[in-house]
Structure formats: C-alpha cells, structure tokens
N, C-alpha and C positions, 0 to 999 in steps of 0.2 A: 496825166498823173504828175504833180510838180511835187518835189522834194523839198525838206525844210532845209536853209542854206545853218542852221546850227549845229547839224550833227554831228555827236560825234564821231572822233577813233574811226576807224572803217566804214566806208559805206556803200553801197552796192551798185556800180556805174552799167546802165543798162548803152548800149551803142546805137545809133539809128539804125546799122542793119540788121536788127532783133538779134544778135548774138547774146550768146551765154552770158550769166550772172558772175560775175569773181570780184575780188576782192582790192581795194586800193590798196597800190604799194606803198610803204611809209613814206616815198617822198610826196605824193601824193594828197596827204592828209590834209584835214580841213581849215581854212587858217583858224588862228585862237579864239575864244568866244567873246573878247574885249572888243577884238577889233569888229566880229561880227555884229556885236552890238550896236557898235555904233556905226556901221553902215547899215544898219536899220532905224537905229533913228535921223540919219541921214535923208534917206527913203521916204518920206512924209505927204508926197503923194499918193493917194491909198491906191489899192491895186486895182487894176482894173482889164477889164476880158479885152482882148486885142481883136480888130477889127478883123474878119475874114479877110483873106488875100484873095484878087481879085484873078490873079494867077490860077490857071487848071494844074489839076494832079503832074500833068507830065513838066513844067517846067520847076513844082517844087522839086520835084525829085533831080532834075536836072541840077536846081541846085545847090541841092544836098549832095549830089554827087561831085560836085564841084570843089563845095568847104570838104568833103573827106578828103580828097586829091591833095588839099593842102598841106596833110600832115602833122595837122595840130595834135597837140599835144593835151593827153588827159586833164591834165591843169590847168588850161585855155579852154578846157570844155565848158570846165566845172564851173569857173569863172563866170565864160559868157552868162550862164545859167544864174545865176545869180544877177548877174548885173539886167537881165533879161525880166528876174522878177521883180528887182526894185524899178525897174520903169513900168511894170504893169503887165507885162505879156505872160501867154499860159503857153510855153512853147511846148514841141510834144516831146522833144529830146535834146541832147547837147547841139546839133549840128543846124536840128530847125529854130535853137534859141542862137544862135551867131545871123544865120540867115534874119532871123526876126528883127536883129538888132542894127544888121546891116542895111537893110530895108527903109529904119529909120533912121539911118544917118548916123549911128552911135555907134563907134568903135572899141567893139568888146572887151579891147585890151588894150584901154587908155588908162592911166595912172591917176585915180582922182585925189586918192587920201595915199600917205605914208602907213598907213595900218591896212590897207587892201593887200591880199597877197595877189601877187600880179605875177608876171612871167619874170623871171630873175635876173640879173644880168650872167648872167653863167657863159662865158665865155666857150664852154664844152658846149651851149647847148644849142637849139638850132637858132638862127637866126631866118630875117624874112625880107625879102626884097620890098620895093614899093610897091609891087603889085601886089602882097601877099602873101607871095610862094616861097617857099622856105629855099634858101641856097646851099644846094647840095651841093657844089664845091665845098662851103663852110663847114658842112658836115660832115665831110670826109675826114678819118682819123681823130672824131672826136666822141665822146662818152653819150652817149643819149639818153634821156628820162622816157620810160613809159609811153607811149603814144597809142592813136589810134592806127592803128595798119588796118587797109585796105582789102577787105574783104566780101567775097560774094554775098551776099543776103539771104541768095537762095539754099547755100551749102547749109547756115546754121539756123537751128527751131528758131522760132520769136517768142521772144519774152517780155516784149512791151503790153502785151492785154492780159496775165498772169495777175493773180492777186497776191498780199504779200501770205495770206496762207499756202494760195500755191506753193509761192518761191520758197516757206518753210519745209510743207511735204517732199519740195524733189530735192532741198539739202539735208534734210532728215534721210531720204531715201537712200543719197549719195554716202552718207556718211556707214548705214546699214552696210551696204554693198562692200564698202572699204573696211568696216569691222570685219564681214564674211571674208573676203577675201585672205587680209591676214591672219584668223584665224583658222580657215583654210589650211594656209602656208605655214603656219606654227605646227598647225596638227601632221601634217606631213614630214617636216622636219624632225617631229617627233617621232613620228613610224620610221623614220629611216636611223633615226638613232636609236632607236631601240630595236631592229631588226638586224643591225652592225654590230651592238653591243650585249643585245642577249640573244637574240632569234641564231646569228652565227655559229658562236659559240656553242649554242645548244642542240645545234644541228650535227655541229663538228661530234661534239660529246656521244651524241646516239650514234652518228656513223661508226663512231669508235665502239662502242658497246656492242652493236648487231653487226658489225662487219669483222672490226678487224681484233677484237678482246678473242683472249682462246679462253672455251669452257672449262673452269674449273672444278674440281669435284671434292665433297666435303661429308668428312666421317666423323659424325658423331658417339660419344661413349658416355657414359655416365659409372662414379664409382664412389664410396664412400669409404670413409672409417671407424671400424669398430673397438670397442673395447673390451677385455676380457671381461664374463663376470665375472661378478666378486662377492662375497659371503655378505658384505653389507659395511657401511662405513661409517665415522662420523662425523657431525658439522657439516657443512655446504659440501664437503665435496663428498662426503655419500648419499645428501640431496641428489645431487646432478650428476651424479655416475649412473651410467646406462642411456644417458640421453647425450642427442648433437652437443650439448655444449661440452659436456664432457672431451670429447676429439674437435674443438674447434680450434685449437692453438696448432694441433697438429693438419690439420685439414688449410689452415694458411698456409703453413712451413711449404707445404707440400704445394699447392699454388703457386708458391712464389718459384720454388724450386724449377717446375714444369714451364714457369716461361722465362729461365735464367737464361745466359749464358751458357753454364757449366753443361746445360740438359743439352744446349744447341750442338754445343761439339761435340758431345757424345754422340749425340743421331748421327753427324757427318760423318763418323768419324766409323761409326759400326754399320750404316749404310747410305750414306752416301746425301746427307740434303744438300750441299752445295753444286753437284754433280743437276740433279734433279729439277734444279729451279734457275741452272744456264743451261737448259734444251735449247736448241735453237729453234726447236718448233713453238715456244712461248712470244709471244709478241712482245715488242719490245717495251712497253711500260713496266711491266710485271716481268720481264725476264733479268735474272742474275746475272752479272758478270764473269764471264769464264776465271779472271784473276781477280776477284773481288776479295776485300777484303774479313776482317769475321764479323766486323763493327757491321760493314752493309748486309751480311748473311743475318745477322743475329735483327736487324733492320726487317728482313723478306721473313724472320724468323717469328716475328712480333705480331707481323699482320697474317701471317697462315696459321698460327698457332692458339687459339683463343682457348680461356680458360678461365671458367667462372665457380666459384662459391656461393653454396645457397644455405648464411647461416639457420634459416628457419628451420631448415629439412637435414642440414647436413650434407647435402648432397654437393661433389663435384663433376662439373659439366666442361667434357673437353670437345673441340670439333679442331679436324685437322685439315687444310683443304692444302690439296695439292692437283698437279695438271693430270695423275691419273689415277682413276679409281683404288686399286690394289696400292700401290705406291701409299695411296695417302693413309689407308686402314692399318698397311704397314708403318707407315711412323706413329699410329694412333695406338698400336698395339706397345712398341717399345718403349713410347711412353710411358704407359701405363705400366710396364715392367720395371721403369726410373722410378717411378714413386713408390710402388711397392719396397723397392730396397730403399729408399728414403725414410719409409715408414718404419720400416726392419730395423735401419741404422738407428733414427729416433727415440725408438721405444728401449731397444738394445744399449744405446748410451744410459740412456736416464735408468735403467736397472744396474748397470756395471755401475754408475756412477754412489748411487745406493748402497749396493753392496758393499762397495770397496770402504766407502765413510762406514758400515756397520763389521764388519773383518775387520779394518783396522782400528776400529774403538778395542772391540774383541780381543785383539792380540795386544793393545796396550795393559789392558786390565789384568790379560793372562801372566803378560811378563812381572805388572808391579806384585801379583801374588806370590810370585815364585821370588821376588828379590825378598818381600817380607816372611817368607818361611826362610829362606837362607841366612837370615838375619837373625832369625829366633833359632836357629840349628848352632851359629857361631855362636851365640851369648852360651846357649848350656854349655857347650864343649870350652868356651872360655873356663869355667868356674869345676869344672872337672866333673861335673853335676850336672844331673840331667835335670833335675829339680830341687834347687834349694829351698824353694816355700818347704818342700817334703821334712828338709834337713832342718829345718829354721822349725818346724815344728817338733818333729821330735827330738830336739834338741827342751823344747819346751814341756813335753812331756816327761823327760827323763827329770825335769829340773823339778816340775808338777811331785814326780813320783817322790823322789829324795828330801822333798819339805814334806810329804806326809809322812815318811818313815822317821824322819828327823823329830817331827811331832807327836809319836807314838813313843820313841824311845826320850823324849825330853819329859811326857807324861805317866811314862814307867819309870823314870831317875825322881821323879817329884814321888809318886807313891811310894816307891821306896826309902824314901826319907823320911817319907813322914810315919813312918814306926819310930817307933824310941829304941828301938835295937835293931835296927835295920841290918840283914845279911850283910858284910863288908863284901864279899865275891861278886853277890850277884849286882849291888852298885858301883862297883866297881867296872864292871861289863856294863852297868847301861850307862855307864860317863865314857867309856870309850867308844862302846856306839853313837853318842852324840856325836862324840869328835871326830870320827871318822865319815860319819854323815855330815858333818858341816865342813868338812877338807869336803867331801865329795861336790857338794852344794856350789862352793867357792870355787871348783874347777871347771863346773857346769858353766858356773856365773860368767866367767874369763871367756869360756868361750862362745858362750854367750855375745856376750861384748864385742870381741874378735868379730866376730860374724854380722855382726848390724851396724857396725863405725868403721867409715872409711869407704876410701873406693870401690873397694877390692871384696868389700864384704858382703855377705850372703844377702842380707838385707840390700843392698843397692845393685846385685846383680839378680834380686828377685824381681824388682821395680823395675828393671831393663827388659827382664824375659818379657815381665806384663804386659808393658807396655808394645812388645814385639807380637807379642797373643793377640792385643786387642787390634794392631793394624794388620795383622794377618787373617781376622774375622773381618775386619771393614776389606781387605781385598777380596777375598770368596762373596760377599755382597754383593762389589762393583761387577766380581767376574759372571758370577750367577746371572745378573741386569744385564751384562753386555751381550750373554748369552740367547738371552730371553730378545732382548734388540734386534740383533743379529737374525734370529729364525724367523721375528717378524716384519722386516726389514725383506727378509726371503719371499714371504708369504705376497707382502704387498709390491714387490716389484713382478712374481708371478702375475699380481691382478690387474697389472699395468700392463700388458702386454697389447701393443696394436696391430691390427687386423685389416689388410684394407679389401674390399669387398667389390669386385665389379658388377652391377645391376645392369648396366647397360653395354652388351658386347659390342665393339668396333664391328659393322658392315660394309663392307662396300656398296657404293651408289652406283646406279644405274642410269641417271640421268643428272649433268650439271646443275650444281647449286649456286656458281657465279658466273658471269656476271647478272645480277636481275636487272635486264634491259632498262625496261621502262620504268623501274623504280631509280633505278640510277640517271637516267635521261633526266626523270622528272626533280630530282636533286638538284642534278646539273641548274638544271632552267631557274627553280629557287635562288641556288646561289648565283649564279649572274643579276639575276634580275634583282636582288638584296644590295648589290655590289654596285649596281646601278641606281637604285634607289639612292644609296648611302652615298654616293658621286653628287647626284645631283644636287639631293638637297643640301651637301656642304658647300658645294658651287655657287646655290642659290643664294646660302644666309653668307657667303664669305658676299659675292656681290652686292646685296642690299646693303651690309656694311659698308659695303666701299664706296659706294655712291648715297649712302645717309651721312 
C-alpha cells in the first residue's frame, strides 16, 4: 500500500513491526506542497514496479532488522519513502523503502534540491557515523525528535493488511470507549457529590427526627365571637350584624393579642412556659435556655403557639404544642381565658367610651338649661316684676279704658250744648269730667312713656325676659335630644356587647403530633437537593462566562 507523498497536516505512520496506528508529531509534518511539487515534477521518470529481490524472506528480515537497529528517525523514514517512489520502487514500509534504496546504491538522505525537507542540521539531533549508526556518545544529553524505537513485532497487532475503513472503525471504536469512560467518570463524580451534598445531609436530618427529636404533643381548640342581638339596625351595619363580619375586627385584635408578647409573659408568668421548654429532657434544637432571654422565649413562643383566623366562618383556630400532653391543653386552656378578657376589655371600652360622649353631651345640655332659666329668674327680679309684658299691658288697658270714658263725657259736654238753654250744673260737671279724664289720660301717657324709653324700661326689660324665654325653650329642646341620645346611645352599646364562644374544647393527645418523621425527612431531601440544584447551575452559567 504506498501513500501519496502530498498529504496533508497528520498523517498516519504505520512501522514495519505492524505496531499501532498514531499520529505525527508537529515536528514531524509533511514538507510544504511547493516544494512537494516540484519534486515531482523533478520525478519524470514514470513509476515503475521494482524488480523482486532475489533475496529469501529470512535475510529481508534480517535486514530490516538491521535499518531498525539504526535508530532512524520518523523524518528519515518518511523521506526515504518518498525518495523510494520518485525512483519507481512500491516498498511495503518505511524501513523496506531505505533497504530498497540502499540496494540501488541511492542514499536516502542525500540533499538533492534546497526545497526537499532532509534531516536538519540540528545540532541536538542525532548524528551518524560512516557506517550509518547514529553516535550515541553525540546523543548523550541532547534533545531528540520522535524516532523509531525498537520493538518486538510480536508484542503489537499488525496493521499493515487493515483497510482504511478498518483503521476508521477501530478509531471510531477507540474514541466510543474514551467517550464511555469519561462519562463514566463524570457520572460517578456526580453520585459522589451528590451523595456528600444531599444524600448526607439527609441522612443526618432523619437520624435527627427518628432518633434523637423528643415527641411533642399538640392541643388543638377552636373558638369564636359573638355578638349580642339586636332589635335591628340601619345602613350596612344592620346589613352585617349577626354575621362573621360583624366580629371580624375583633376576632384579629384577638389574634394578634394570643400570639403577642404581652400573652407570652403572662403564661410564664401564671404557669411557668419558660420553666417547661428548658427540661432538660428536651433535646437540644428545640430546648430553651435555662437563662434565656424573653426576645428567645417569645422566639420558642411563636413557633409552639399557632393561631389562625378563618374570615369565611369566623372561626379561631389555636394549637398549642408542648413536650407533655397536660402541660400543653393547660397553656391551651389559659389562653383561651386571655382572650376572653381581651374580648371583655374590647367590647367594655367601646360601651364606656359611648356612654361617656352621650352623659357628657347630656350633662352639658343640662347645665346650659339651667344657666338660661337663672338668667330669666335674674331679669324679672331685676325690674321688680315678675312680668312686665303683664304690666305694659295693663297699663294699656287702663289707657284703653280712660279714652273711652273721656269719649263719652266729651259727647255728653257736646249734647249738652247743643240745647239753647243747656243746664249751667250739669255742663258744668261734664267739662270737669273731661278734665279730669284728660289729667288722668296724660298720667297714663307719662307713664306710659317711662316704661318703654330707656334702658331701664318695661318695654326693654320685657325684650330681655323674651329673649331669656326663647333660649330657655331652645335649652329643654337641646336637653330633651341629649336625653333621647343618651338612652339610645345605652341601648346600642347593650347590643354591642361581645361574647366569645368556645366550640372546640382543648383535649389532650394521646399520641405525638411532632415531629412528622418522614414528612420532615422528606423536606429535608427537597431542600438540599434545591440548594444544590441552585449551586450548581450558578457554578455552571458563572463558568461558561468565564471561559466565553
């Protein structure tokens, strides 16, 4: 099989002792295709099939065994080969194409052209006696190219009668094998980091749960609140009176309360939670510090103590867990005696608070009444009169009375005149009647006068009374309203009254309700393996970055 001497880049040197297939090293490489060129049209002798060697099998071999001895070098092979086809010979390998050349007298690594790549002068490299043999003095502590080393033939397969599909399947094959393997090796690397990083962990997590967690035990209650009824209301909030929403503002209050602070140190404090949750029989994740602080109690306080709101139903839902049964039913119970007086307080403020705005409208209304009757008491007792409109009138009548008698005897003096001999006596009497009805009239008049000009006078202390009348009418109004207020102000803070209702009695349990083993194991395993997830793939995309 001869090779074509223009190949490029790499190309696959088979050895005459059938050894393995591999690859030239870059110094190795084929000289350029200029030069190749033209040592083929150099070449112009056309090829032709080399005569049989009259030589038997055993002294080829012999000496092939001879040119290997020599040491030659990959580049000296490759060469001969070449210089082997441009004289016409079909050698069957590098070492029987030197031999072939040797035979005719042509020395394979003679310098013909300036463009042949020939053996170098490389001072590192080997050098060769006159006989041929390279001097391994020379070669002591110098750099060496690639060569042929001397190997048994029988150790390695032969791959001189292989076709080149062969040679593709068993580097196809080789390549398979190198995939598997490192894939292999990936996926193992992987079960071991993920047997490190979640399998561990996870293992740790359940040991902890089934082993060494202490059971804890968990009271549930259920309670609600109610409102008083009520005769009936109006607008949106007699809509929604007798239903959840009605007690929804208080049903938070109360919530919130139950998982305060204020609630925590009250239980401590009337029986003991800080006591209770540093047992030393508690393992130590979950157990309290004997001098712990309230911040860390009210911490242990948040997670034993759950407490939900259902505004659909109204309903409040408490669970208490602690490490013994009784124990825990008992903080479930006291609880629920906290909120009761929360609700108690609640409902209790917001009626005092009512009350107190409708009493003290009440008492201001009462007082302005009683200043405007003391006000209208002063004016009559000013004017010496209990009622001068009374006086101012009959005063007016008396004035009425004395023009009509004025007018009777003015019309009895006229008919007496008009006689032509009129009585002298008795016109005499009705002109003094006149006159003394008209002094009388003119006394009225005066005081008349007196009485309605001036400060002081009837007339401007009758306008003061009035006016004392009329705002002491608008006070018994106000007072009557504030009354009317006040009793319904009473009524509706009665209908406000809240009630809180337990449906569901605190039990004790019989059997632990934490830790759930295997639900919490299987948590565990989630969260690591999430955590590892999220590790890696930021490992990943940070790496592509960094080498894109």
């Amino acid at each position: 099989m001869t090779t074509k001497p223009t190949a490029r880049k790499f190309r696959i040197r088979r050895t005459s002792q059938g050894g393995s297939a591999k690859k030239a090293t870059p110094d190795d490489r084929p000289p350029a295709p200029e030069s190749v060129a033209e040592e083929d049209k150099a070449a112009t002798p056309p090829r032709q099939k080399s005569a049989p060697t009259k030589a038997d099998s055993k002294d080829v071999a012999t000496d092939l065994e001879a040119i290997r001895d020599e040491g030659l070098t990959g580049r000296q092979l490759r060469m001969a080969r070449r210089v082997a086809h441009k004289n016409g010979l079909n050698p069957t390998s590098d070492l029987d194409a030197v031999r072939l050349l040797r035979n005719r007298g042509i020395d394979p690594f003679q310098r013909s052209n300036m463009l042949e790549l020939v053996v170098p002068k490389n001072p590192n490299g080997p050098t060769q006696d006159t006989d041929g043999k390279p001097d391994d003095k020379k070669k002591a502590g110098r750099i060496q190219l690639p060569q042929t080393m001397p190997v048994d033939r029988e150790t390695l397969p032969s791959t001189e009668h292989l076709s080149p599909a062969e040679m593709r399947d068993r580097q196809i094959s080789e390549i398979q094998q190198d995939i598997t393997r490192r894939r292999r090796r990936k996926m193992g690397m992987l079960l071991a980091r993920l047997a490190f990083f979640v399998m561990l962990p996870t293992v740790l997590a359940g040991w902890y749960f089934y082993a060494v967690a202490t059971p804890m035990y968990s009271t549930k209650s259920e309670f609600l609140i109610l409102q008083a009824d009520s005769a009936g209301g109006a607008g949106i909030g007699g809509l929604l009176s007798g239903t959840q929403f009605a007690t929804s503002s208080d049903s938070i209050a109360v919530q919130a309360f139950l998982v305060s602070k204020p609630a925590m140190l009250r239980l401590d404090d009337e029986i003991g939670f800080k006591s209770h949750y540093a047992q030393p029989d508690i393992d130590p994740i979950q157990r309290l510090d004997a001098d712990a602080s309230n911040e860390q109690a009210y911490k242990t306080y948040k997670k034993n103590v759950k407490v939900g709101y259902d505004p659909t139903e109204g309903m409040i839902r408490m669970e208490v867990i602690a490490a013994d049964p009784q124990v825990s039913a008992e903080f479930s119970r006291a609880l629920i005696s906290y909120a009761e007086q929360s609700v108690n307080g609640l409902s209790e403020k917001k009626r005092d608070d009512q009350m107190a705005e409708a009493r003290e409208s009440f008492e201001e209304a009462e007082r302005e009444r009683r200043e405007a009757q003391q006000n209208l008491v002063n004016l009559q007792l000013k004017g010496d009169t209990l009622d001068p409109q009374a006086v101012i009138a009959g005063m007016r009548a008396q004035i009425n009375q004395v023009e009509l008698q004025l007018l009777e005897k003015e019309l009895e003096l006229a008919a007496l005149l008009d006689n032509t001999r009129p009585n002298q006596s008795r016109v005499d009497g009705a002109r003094g009647d006149v006159r003394r009805l008209n002094a009388q009239l003119d006394e009225l008049n005066a005081r008349m006068t007196d009485a309605s000009q001036g400060e002081n006078s009837l007339a401007q202390l009758n306008v003061r009374i009035q006016m004392a009348q009329a705002d002491l009418a608008t006070r018994d109004m106000l007072l009557q309203s504030a009354l009317q207020q006040m009793e319904q102000t009473r009524l509706e803070a009665n209908r406000q009254v809240r009630y809180l209702t337990v449906s569901v009695e605190p039990v004790p349990s019989e059997e632990p309700s934490y830790p759930r083993k295997f639900e919490n194991t299987l948590v565990a395993f989630l969260i690591f393996a999430g955590i590892y997830l999220m590790v890696s793939l930021t490992a990943s995309i940070l790496r592509e970055q960094v080498t894109s």
